[in-house]
N, C-alpha and C positions, 0 to 999 in steps of 0.2 A: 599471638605471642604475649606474654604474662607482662606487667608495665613493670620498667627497673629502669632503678637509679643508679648513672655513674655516678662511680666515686669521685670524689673530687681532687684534685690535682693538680700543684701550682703552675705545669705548663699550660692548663687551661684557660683559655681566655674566652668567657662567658659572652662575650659581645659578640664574637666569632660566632658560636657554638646556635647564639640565636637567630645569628642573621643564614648561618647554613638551616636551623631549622624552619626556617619562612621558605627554604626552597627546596626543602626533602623530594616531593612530587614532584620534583622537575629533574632528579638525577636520572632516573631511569626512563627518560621518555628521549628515543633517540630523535626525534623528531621537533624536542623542546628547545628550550632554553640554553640548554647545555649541548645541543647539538653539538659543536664544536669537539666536544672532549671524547663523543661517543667516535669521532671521527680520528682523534689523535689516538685511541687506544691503541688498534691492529698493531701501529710500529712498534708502539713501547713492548704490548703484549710477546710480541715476536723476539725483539730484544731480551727481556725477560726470561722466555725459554731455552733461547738459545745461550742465555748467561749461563740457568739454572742447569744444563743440561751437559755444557761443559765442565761446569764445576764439582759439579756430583758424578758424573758417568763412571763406570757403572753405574746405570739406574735400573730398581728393580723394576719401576713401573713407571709409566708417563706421567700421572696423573697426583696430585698434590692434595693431602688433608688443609683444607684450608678454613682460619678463622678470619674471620673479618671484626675489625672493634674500630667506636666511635665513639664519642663523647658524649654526642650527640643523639637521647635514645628516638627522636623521630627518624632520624635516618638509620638507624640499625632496624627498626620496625619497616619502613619502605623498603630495606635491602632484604629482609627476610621475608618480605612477603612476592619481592622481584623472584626471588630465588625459586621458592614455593611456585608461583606460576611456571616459570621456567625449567621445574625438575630438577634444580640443581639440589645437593645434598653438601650443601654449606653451612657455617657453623657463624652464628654472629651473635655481639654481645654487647650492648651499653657500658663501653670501661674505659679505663687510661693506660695509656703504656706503663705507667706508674703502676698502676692496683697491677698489671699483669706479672711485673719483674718483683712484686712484692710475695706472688703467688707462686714465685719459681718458675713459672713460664717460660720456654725457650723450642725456637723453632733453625729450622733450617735456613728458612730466606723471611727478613723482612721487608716488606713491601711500606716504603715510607710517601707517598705518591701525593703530593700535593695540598702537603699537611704543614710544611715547617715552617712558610710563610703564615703561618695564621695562630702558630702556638705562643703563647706569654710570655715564657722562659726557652729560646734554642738551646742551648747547653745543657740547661737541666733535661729535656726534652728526649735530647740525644742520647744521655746517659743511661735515661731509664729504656728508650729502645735499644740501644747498643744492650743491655744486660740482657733481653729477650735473646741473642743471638748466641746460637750454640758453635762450640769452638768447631773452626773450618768451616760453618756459615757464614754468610754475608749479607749485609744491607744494602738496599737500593734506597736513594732519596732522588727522587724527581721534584724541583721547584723551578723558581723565575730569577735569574739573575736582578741587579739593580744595577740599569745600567740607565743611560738615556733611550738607545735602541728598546729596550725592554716598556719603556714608560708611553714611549710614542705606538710600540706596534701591540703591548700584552695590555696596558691600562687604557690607554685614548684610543688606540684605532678597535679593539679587542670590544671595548665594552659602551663606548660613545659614538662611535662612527660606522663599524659595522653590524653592531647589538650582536655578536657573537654570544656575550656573555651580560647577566643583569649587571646594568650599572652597579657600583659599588661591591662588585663579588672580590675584587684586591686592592690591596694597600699596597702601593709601592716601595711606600718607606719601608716594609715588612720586607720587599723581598730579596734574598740571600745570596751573596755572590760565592764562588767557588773558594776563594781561599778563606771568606769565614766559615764555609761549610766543611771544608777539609779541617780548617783548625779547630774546630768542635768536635770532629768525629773522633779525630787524634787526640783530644780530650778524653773522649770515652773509650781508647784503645779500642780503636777500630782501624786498620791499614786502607787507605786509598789507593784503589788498585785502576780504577777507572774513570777517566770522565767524560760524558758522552753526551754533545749537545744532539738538537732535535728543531726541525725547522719546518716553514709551511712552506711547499712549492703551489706558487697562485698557479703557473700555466699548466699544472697536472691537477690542481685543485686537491695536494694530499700531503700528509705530512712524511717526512722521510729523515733520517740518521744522519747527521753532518758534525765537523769538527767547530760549528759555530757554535758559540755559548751560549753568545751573548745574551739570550732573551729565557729560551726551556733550553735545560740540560738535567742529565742524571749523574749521580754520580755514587761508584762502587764502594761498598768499603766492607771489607774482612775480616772476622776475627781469627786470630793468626793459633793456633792450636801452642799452648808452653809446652814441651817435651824436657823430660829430665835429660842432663848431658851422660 
């Protein structure tokens, strides 16, 4: 893959961008560092299609044109090269949400998955993904509430106690509680249609769907189609 530069972008926050790049080879190894998340996917994934599936059905086909973009070009380099071994015929790109809604860009479902906690500007952030979203599409954002419950079980026990995660992979101060993630999306005229926390059951050892917030949740939101009267 040819070496390229994101464009730059005031949601970006460079200290983020280099502390994920010291851990690119550790996304894709389920086995690593990040074990934890390879293990939280299946629900969300599952979530995700049965969102996407209801909302669009009829669907012509299962299957999804998918881009993936990051700031970050070491990790669009790791993820296209995951892809490539894997067969997958994925499309990835070193960009900002920013350069893409400058480029006209717009998709059906945006996948916002554990980005908003680490951007420089949420609002602005929001806006430039919310414009990627084609009318009667919807956004997902999955992040970490900021609660205490979140600080003791997502930052201390998560990342010092159980080594789930590299020390210093979150800032707690960063992370987003639901009613300022609703009030930013509502910012970028986007409707909140759903909120849906996400939790670790220790005595099954897996994560599963729940009305808790507190720590991981998702949360839906629409853009609503204007129709002439």
């Amino acid at each position: 893959m040819a070496e390229t530069t994101a464009p730059h972008a005031a949601s970006v926050d460079e200290a983020e961008i280099a502390k994920f790049n010291r851990l690119a080879a550790e996304w894709w190894d389920p086995n690593g560092k990040f074990r934890p998340l390879h293990q939280f996917n299946p629900v969300r994934l599952q979530f995700i299609r049965d969102l996407a599936a209801a909302h669009f059905e009829p669907m012509a086909r299962i299957g999804f044109s998918v881009l993936g973009a990051d700031a970050s070009e070491k990790n669009i380099r790791t993820a296209a090269a995951h892809a490539r071994d894997a067969g997958l015929a994925l499309d990835y790109r070193a960009t900002t949400a920013e350069a893409l809604a400058a480029e006209g860009a717009a998709f059906d479902v945006v996948l916002n998955m554990e980005v908003v906690e680490h951007v420089a500007d949420l609002s602005e952030f929001l806006k430039a993904c919310a414009a990627l979203v084609k009318p009667d599409g919807f956004m997902l954002v999955a992040t970490l509430n900021r609660t205490l419950k979140s600080l003791a079980l997502a930052k201390i026990g998560a990342e010092y106690v159980l080594r789930w995660l590299p020390p210093g992979t979150h800032d707690w101060n960063r992370f987003v509680t639901p009613d300022e993630l609703k009030k930013d999306l509502a910012a970028a005229d986007l409707k909140v249609t759903r909120t849906q926390g996400v939790v670790f059951d220790p005595l099954r050892w897996e994560w599963r769907l729940s009305p808790d917030t507190d720590v991981n949740y998702m949360m839906v939101a629409e853009r609503i189609r204007i129709t002439a009267a």
